[in-house]
N, C-alpha and C positions, 0 to 999 in steps of 0.2 A: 504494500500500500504506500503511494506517496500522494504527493497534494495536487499532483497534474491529473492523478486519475481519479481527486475526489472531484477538483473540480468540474470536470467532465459530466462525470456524473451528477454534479447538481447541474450543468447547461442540459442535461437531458431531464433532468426530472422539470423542470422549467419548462423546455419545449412540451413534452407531452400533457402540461396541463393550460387550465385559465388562469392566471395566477396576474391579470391585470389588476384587480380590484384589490389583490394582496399589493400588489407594487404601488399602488395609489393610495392604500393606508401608509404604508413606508414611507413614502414623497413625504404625507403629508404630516410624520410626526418629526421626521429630520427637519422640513421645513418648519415646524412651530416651537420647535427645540432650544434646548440650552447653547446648542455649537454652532455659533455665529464666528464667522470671520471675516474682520472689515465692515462689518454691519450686512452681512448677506450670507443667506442658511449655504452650508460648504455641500460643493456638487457630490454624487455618489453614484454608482453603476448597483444595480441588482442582484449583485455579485458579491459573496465574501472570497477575500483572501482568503485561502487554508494552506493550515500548516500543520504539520504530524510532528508526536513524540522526536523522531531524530532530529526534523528541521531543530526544535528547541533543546537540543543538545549540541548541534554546530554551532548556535546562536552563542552558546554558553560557551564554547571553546574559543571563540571571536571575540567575544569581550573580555575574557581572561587574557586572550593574548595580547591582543591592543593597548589592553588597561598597561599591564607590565611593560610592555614598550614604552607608554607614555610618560610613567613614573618615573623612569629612567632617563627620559630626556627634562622632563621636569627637574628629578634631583641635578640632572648636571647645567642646566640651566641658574640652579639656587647658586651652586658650588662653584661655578666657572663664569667671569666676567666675557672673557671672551667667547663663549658660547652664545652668550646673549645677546654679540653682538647679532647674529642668524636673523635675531627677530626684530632685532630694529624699534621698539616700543617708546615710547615716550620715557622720559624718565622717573614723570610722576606714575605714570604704569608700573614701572620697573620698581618703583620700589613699592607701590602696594602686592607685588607680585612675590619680593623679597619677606613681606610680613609672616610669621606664623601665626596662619588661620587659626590656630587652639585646636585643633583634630587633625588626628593623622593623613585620611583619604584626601587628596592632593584635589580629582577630579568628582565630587559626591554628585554630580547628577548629569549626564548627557544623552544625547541621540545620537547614533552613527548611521549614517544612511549607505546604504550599501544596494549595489546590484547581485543576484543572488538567484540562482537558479535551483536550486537543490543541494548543490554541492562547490561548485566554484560560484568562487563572489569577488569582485574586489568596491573599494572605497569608495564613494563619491565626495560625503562630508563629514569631518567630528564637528558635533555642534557641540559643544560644552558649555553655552553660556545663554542661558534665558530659552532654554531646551522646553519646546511646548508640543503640545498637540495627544496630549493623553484624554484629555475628556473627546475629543474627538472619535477615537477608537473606542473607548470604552461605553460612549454612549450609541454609536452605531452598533458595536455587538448588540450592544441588550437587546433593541429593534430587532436586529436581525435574527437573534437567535426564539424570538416570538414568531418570525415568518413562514409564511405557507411550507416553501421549499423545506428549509431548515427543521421544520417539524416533522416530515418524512424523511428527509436526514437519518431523526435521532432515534427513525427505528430501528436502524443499523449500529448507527455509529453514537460514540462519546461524545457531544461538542461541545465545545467554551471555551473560553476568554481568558486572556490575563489580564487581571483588575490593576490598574496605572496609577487610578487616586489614594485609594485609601494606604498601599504600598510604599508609595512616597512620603504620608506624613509620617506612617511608622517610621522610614528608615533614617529620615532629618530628624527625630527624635532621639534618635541614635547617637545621630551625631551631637544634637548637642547635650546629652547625656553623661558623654566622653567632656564638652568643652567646660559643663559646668559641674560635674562630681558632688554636688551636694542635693541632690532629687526636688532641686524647686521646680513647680510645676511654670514653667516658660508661657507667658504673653506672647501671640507668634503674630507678625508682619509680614503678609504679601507684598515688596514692593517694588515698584516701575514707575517708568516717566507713563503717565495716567496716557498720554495721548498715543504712547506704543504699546498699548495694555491690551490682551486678550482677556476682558474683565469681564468674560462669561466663565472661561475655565477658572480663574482664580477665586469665583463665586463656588466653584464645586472643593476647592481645597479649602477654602475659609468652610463650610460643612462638613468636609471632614475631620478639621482639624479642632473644631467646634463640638462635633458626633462623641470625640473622644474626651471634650473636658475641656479641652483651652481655647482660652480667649483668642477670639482672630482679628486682626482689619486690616484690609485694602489697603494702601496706599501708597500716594505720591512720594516718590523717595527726594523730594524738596522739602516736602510737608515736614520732615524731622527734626527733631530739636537733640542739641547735646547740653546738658545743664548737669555741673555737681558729678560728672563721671558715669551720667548715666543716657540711655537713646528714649527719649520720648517721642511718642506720637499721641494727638488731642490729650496732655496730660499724665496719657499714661506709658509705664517705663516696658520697655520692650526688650526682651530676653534672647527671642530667634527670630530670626530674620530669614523667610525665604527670595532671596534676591533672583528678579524675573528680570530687572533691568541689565540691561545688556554692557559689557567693558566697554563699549565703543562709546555709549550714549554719554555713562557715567565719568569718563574723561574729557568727550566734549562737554559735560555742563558741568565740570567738575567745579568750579566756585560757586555753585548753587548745592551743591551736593554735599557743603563742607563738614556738616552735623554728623552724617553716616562716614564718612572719611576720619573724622575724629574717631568718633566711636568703633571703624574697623581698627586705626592704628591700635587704639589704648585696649583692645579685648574687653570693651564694653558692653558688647554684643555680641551672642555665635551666629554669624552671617551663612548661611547655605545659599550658593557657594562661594569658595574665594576666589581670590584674582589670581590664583595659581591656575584657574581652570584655564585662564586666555591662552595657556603656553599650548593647549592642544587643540583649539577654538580657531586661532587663527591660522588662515588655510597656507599658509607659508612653511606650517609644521609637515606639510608632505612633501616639499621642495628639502627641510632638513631630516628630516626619515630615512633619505636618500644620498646626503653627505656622505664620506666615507669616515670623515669623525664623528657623527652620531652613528654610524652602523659599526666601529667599534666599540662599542659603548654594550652590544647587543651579543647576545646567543649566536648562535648559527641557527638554530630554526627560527630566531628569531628577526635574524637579518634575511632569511629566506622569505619568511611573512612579508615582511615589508617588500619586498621584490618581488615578489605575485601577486598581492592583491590593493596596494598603494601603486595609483597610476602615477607615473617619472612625469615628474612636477618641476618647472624652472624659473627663475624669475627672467619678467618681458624686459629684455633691456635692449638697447639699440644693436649690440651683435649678434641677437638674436632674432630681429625687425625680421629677415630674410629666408632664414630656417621656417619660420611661421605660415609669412606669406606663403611661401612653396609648397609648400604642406599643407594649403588648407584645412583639408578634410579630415586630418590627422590628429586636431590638435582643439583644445577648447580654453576659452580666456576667462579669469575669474580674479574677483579684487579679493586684497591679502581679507577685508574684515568688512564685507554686507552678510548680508544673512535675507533669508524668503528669494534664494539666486537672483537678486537684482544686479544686476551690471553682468552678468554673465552671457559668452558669446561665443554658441557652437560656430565651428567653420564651416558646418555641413549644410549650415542655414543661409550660407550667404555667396554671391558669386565672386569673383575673382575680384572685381574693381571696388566691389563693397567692402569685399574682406580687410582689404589693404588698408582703404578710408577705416576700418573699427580697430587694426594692430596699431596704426599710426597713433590713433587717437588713445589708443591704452596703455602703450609705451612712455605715456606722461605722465600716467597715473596710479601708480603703484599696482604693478598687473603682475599675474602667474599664466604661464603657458602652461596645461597639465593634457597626456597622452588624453583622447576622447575615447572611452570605452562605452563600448557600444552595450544600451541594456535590454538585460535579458526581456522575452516576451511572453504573453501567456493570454490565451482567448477567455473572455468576457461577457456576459450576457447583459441587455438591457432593453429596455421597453422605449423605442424611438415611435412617437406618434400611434402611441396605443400597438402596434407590434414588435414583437420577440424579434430583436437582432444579436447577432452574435459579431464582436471584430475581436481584432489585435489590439493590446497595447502591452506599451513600455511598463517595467516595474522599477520604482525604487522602494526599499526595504529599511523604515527607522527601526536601530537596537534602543531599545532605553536600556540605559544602565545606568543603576542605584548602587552607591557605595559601590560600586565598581563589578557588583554582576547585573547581567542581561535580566533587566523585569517587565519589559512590555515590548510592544510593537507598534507599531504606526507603515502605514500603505501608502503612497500615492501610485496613479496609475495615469498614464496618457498618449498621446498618440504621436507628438512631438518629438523634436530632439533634447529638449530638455524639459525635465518633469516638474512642475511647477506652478505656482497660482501666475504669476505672470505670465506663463506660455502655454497655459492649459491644463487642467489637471481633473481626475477624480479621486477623492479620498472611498478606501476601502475597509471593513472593518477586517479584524485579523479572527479566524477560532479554528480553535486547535482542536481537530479530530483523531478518535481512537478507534480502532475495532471496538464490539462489544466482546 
């Protein structure tokens, strides 16, 4: 049994029935849903992702390996000036990145999005910093695992979900459990610049976080106060902080942000995460993945990892203007630190004289050339104009990893060259099927 030939089977259990009026109860609960994004209910195909027991044991060997790479360039990042110079950071960066967080896990929350077929996968992104899209997934399973199809499913098969919310506040409890050693029960902070805020999902973690006993709120991380050694927000003193706001954002407003700055220096506060996450956040870490001074740093299966499944990553610079252009179709451009792939630019998308006009123009702007791996594909079913079609599309594959193992999933799927809210996209839920 693998997940190609569940799928299958559910686009046949689909075709052989009516299952429109099932698919327009679906529409219509995603549409009046909690998972908004950008103010518009997120697109979806009729279709779950599936994955079996093994998928979620490769998953698990992926994040263990990754993680250990990462720590390793982390720690020689702390330890070596010149390592650091790789990353090029600001210096006010560099030194909240030198701080001891107060808990050992370097990286406590990311998504790695990967292309992934069953068994060969390599890279696309380590997202380590303001890593969302859990209520996404986990509110479409539930949907989905109520539906027609899914209900004839599960007279075969085992199915379900890995639960993203309630997982997470456990495991930030953890951590700061470790930061503060005396069992005070933590006041806990959601916070971000409100105007980059996915403050529907952070309404589902403020519930959870609340379900279990502690006090939660929202906020603006300007809204903060530092008085007397302690982090207030409206009054009251705030213990954990889950930080959604992004390193990029947080150093452009960084003199607005001087309260939470204070209180990260002085360990006023256990922030999940810290500014050690940017060392694998920013996409420049797969350009040094592939040094030959970080790859002694490394195992030999370790340095093997990174050379099959991290695509050869370079930075754009002018002697390399020409490699690029020549190459078109070879090759795809990406800035060191956007996120939602804004500024991103397959070559495959463009012709010869356009291409040129977008390397020129990115060679001034802090660009990476990285190998374009092509992603894997997998057929889809969906209800176009009240009938059953079936196509192709591309997958990308998010790991969530907690405290540094693999605990959830996230789908997008599409038709494009690169998978995306900007270029097209469907979000998928993930459930994991067993024989009975």
């Amino acid at each position: 049994m693998d997940a190609r030939s569940i799928n299958e089977t559910y686009i046949n259990i689909v075709k052989q029935h009516d299952f429109f009026s099932d698919f327009r109860e679906l529409e219509y609960k995603i549409n009046h849903c909690n998972v908004i994004y950008k103010g518009k209910p997120v697109p979806f195909l009729y279709n779950p992702m599936f994955f079996t027991k093994h998928d979620l044991h490769n998953f698990s060997n992926i994040a263990q390996m990754i993680m250990n790479i990462g720590n390793k360039v982390v720690n020689e990042y702390v330890r070596d000036v010149n390592f650091r110079r790789k990353f090029a950071f600001p210096k006010n960066l560099e030194d909240l990145i030198l701080i001891d967080q107060g808990y050992k896990v370097n990286t406590p929350i990311g998504r790695f999005d990967i292309f992934y077929d069953g068994e060969n996968f390599s890279f696309c992104e380590l997202n380590t910093d303001g890593s969302s899209a859990m209520n996404e997934d986990n509110t479409f399973a539930r949907f989905f695992l109520e539906s027609a199809p899914i209900k004839l499913m599960k007279e075969k098969y085992h199915i379900d979900y890995l639960e993203c919310i309630d997982k997470w506040v456990e495991e930030s409890l953890k951590i700061y459990q470790e930061f503060n050693h005396n069992n005070k029960k933590p006041t806990v902070a959601i916070v971000d610049f409100i105007e980059s805020a996915t403050t529907s999902e952070f309404k589902e973690f403020k519930k959870a976080y609340e379900k279990k006993g502690y006090k939660t709120f929202i906020c603006d991380i300007r809204e903060l106060v530092y008085h007397n050694g302690k982090l207030l927000y409206q009054g009251e003193v705030i213990d954990l902080i889950y930080r959604r706001a992004v390193t990029k954002e947080v150093i452009e407003h960084y003199n607005e942000v001087l309260a939470f700055i204070e209180a990260y220096k002085n360990k006023a506060v256990c922030v999940v995460g810290s500014f050690k996450s940017q060392i694998m956040h920013n996409k420049v870490i797969f350009k040094v993945l592939h040094d030959e001074d970080t790859l002694q740093l490394l195992t030999k299966e370790e340095q093997e990892f990174v050379q099959r499944h991290i695509p050869l990553t370079k930075l754009l610079e002018e002697d390399s203007v020409n490699e690029v252009i020549k190459n078109k179709d070879k090759y795809i451009l990406k800035p060191l630190d956007l996120y939602g792939s804004r500024g991103v630019f397959a070559g495959l998308d463009y012709d010869n004289d356009k291409w040129i006009e977008v390397v020129k123009k990115c060679v001034k702007n802090d660009y990476l050339y990285q190998e374009y791996v092509k992603p894997y594909t997998r057929d889809f079913i969906n209800y176009v104009n009240g009938k059953v079609c079936v196509n192709r599309y591309k997958c990308l594959i998010g790991l969530f990893i907690y405290n540094e193992e693999f605990s959830g999933l996230y789908t997008r799927v599409g038709e494009n060259n690169i998978i995306s809210e900007i270029h097209g996209y469907y979000t998928l839920p993930n459930l994991i099927v067993d024989e009975k």
